[in-house]
C-alpha positions as CSV (number, residue, x, y, z in Angstrom):
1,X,0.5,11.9,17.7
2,X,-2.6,10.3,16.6
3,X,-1.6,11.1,12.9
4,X,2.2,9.8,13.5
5,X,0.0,6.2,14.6
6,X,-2.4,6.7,11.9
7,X,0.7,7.0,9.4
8,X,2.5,4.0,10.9
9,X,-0.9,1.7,10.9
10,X,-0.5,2.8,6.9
11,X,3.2,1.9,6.3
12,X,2.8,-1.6,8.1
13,X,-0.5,-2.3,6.0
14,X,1.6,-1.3,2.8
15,X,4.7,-3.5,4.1
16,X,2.5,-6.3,5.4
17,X,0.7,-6.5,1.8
18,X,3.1,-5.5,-0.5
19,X,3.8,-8.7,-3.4
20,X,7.4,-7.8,-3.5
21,X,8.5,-8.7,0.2
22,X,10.0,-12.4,1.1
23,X,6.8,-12.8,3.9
24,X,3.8,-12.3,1.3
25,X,3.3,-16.0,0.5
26,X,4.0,-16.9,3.8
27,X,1.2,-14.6,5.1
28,X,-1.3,-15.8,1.8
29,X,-0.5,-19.2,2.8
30,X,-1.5,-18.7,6.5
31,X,-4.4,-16.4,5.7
32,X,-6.1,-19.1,3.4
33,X,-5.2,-21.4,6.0
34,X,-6.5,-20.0,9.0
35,X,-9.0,-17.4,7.0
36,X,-7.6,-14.7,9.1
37,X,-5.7,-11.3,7.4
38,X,-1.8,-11.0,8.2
39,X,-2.8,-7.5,9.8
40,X,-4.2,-9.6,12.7
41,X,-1.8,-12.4,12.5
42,X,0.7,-9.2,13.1
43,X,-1.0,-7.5,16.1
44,X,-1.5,-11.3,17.4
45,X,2.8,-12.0,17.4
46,X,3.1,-9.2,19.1
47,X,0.2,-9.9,21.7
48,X,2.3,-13.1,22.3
49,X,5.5,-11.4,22.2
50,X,4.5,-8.7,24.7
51,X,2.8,-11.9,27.0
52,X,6.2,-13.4,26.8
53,X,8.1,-10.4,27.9
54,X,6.1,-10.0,31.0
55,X,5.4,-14.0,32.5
56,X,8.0,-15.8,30.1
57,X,11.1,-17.1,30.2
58,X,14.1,-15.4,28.6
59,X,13.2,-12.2,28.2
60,X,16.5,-11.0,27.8
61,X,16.8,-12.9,25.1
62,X,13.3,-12.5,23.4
63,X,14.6,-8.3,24.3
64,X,18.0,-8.8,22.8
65,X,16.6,-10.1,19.4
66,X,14.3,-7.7,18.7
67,X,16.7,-4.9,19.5
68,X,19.1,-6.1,17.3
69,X,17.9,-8.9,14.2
70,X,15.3,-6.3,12.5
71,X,17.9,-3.4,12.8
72,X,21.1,-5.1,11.3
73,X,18.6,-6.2,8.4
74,X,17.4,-3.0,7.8
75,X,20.9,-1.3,8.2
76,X,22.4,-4.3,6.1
77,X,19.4,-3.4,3.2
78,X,20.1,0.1,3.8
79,X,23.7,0.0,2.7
80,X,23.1,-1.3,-0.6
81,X,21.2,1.3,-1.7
82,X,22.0,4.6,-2.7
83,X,20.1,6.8,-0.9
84,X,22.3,8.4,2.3
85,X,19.1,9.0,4.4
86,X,18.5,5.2,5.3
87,X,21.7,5.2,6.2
88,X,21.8,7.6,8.4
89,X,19.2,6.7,10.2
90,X,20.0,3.3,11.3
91,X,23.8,4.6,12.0
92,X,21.7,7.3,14.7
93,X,19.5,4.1,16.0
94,X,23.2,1.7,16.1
95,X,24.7,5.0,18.1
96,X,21.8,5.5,20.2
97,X,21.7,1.8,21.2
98,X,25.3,1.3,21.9
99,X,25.0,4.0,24.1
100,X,21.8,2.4,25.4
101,X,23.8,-0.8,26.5
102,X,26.3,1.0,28.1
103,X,24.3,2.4,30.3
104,X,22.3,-1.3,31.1
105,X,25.7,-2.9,31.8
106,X,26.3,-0.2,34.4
107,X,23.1,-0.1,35.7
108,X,22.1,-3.8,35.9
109,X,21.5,-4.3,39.6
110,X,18.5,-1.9,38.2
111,X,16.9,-5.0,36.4
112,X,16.4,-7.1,39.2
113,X,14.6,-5.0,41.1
114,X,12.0,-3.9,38.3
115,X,9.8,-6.4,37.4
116,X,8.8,-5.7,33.9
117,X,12.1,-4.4,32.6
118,X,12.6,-6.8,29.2
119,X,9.1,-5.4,28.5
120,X,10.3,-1.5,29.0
121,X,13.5,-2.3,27.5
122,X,11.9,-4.3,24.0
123,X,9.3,-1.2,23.9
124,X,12.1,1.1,24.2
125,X,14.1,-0.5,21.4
126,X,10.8,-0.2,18.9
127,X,10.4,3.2,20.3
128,X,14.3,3.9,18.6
129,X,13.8,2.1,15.0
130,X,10.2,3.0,14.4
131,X,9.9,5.3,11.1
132,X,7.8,8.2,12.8
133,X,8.6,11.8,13.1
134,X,8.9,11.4,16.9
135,X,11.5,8.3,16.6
136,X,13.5,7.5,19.7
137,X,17.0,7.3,18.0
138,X,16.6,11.1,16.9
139,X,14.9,12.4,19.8
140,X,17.9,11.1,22.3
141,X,20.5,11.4,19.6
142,X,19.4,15.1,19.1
143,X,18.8,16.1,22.9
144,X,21.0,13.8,24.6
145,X,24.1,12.6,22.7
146,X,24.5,15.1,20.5
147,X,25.5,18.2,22.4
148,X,27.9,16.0,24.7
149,X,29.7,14.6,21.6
150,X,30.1,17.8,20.0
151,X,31.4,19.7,23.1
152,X,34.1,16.8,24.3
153,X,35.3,15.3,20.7
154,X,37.8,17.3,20.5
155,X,39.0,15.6,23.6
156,X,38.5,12.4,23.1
157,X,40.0,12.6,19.1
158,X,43.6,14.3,20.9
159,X,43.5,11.3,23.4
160,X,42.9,9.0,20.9
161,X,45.6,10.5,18.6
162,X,48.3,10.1,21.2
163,X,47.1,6.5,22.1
164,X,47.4,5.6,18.7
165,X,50.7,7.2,18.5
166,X,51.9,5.7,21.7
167,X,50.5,2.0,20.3
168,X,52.9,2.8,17.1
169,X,56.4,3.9,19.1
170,X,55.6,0.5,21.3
171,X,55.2,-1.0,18.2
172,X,58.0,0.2,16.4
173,X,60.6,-0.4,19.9
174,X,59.5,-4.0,20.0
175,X,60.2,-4.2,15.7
176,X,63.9,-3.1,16.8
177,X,64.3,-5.8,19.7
């Protein structure tokens, strides 16, 4: 594990400093500024952030967009390019969190009662799009979602199949009125 951190702490530094990215003259701007490097000004946000999440207000919110603005970026950027991997990936995270939310909705008397749940829920959500060997999207998608989908799709594609052909005979009867 401490490798997997030590090769994330080396991505973000080649990210956060690489010349070709739309932030580096924002961060040169703010480290000339405020004389302090954008590695700091990073782990600072997300001090704030994490402060926020457990004695601020709209943490659902605050939750909400970091579950979702990074990841439609990245999947957005990952569909113009050519390479199938990226793609992949962010479909498994998009899979993982849909099923994530449907879970929340039904669970949602849950929240109330657990006091630092849009804390849990925004360090779950990095947990599923960080690029680590041990990232949350595969491990559930793997162990969890996985086995059920390929046992019951089968089932769910023949109900689908006769709903759809249902929705075209209704279709077609209301044509002939």
């Amino acid at each position: 594990m401490a490798q997997d951190l030590s090769e994330l702490h080396q991505k973000l530094h080649k990210v956060l400093y690489d010349e070709t990215k739309v932030w580096s003259p924002v961060f040169k701007i703010i480290e000339k500024n405020i004389g302090i490097e954008r590695q700091f000004i990073v782990i600072g946000f997300g001090v704030f952030l994490l402060l926020w999440l457990i004695f601020g207000y709209a943490g659902q919110l605050l939750s909400n967009i970091v579950g979702t603005a990074y990841p439609a970026y990245a999947s957005m950027h990952a569909i113009e390019t050519t390479n199938p991997t990226d793609d992949t990936k962010w479909l498994t995270y998009w899979v993982v969190f849909s099923f994530f939310s449907i879970v929340e909705y039904f669970a949602a008397i849950i929240v109330g009662w657990f006091p630092l749940y849009w804390l849990a829920k925004c360090a779950f959500l990095v947990w599923l799009m960080i690029p680590v060997s041990f990232n949350g999207s595969l491990v559930i998608y793997n162990s969890i979602i996985k086995p059920y989908f390929l046992q019951y799709h089968g089932i769910v594609d023949d109900a689908l199949d006769k709903a759809q052909k249902s929705a075209n005979e209704a279709l077609d009867a209301a044509k002939v009125k």
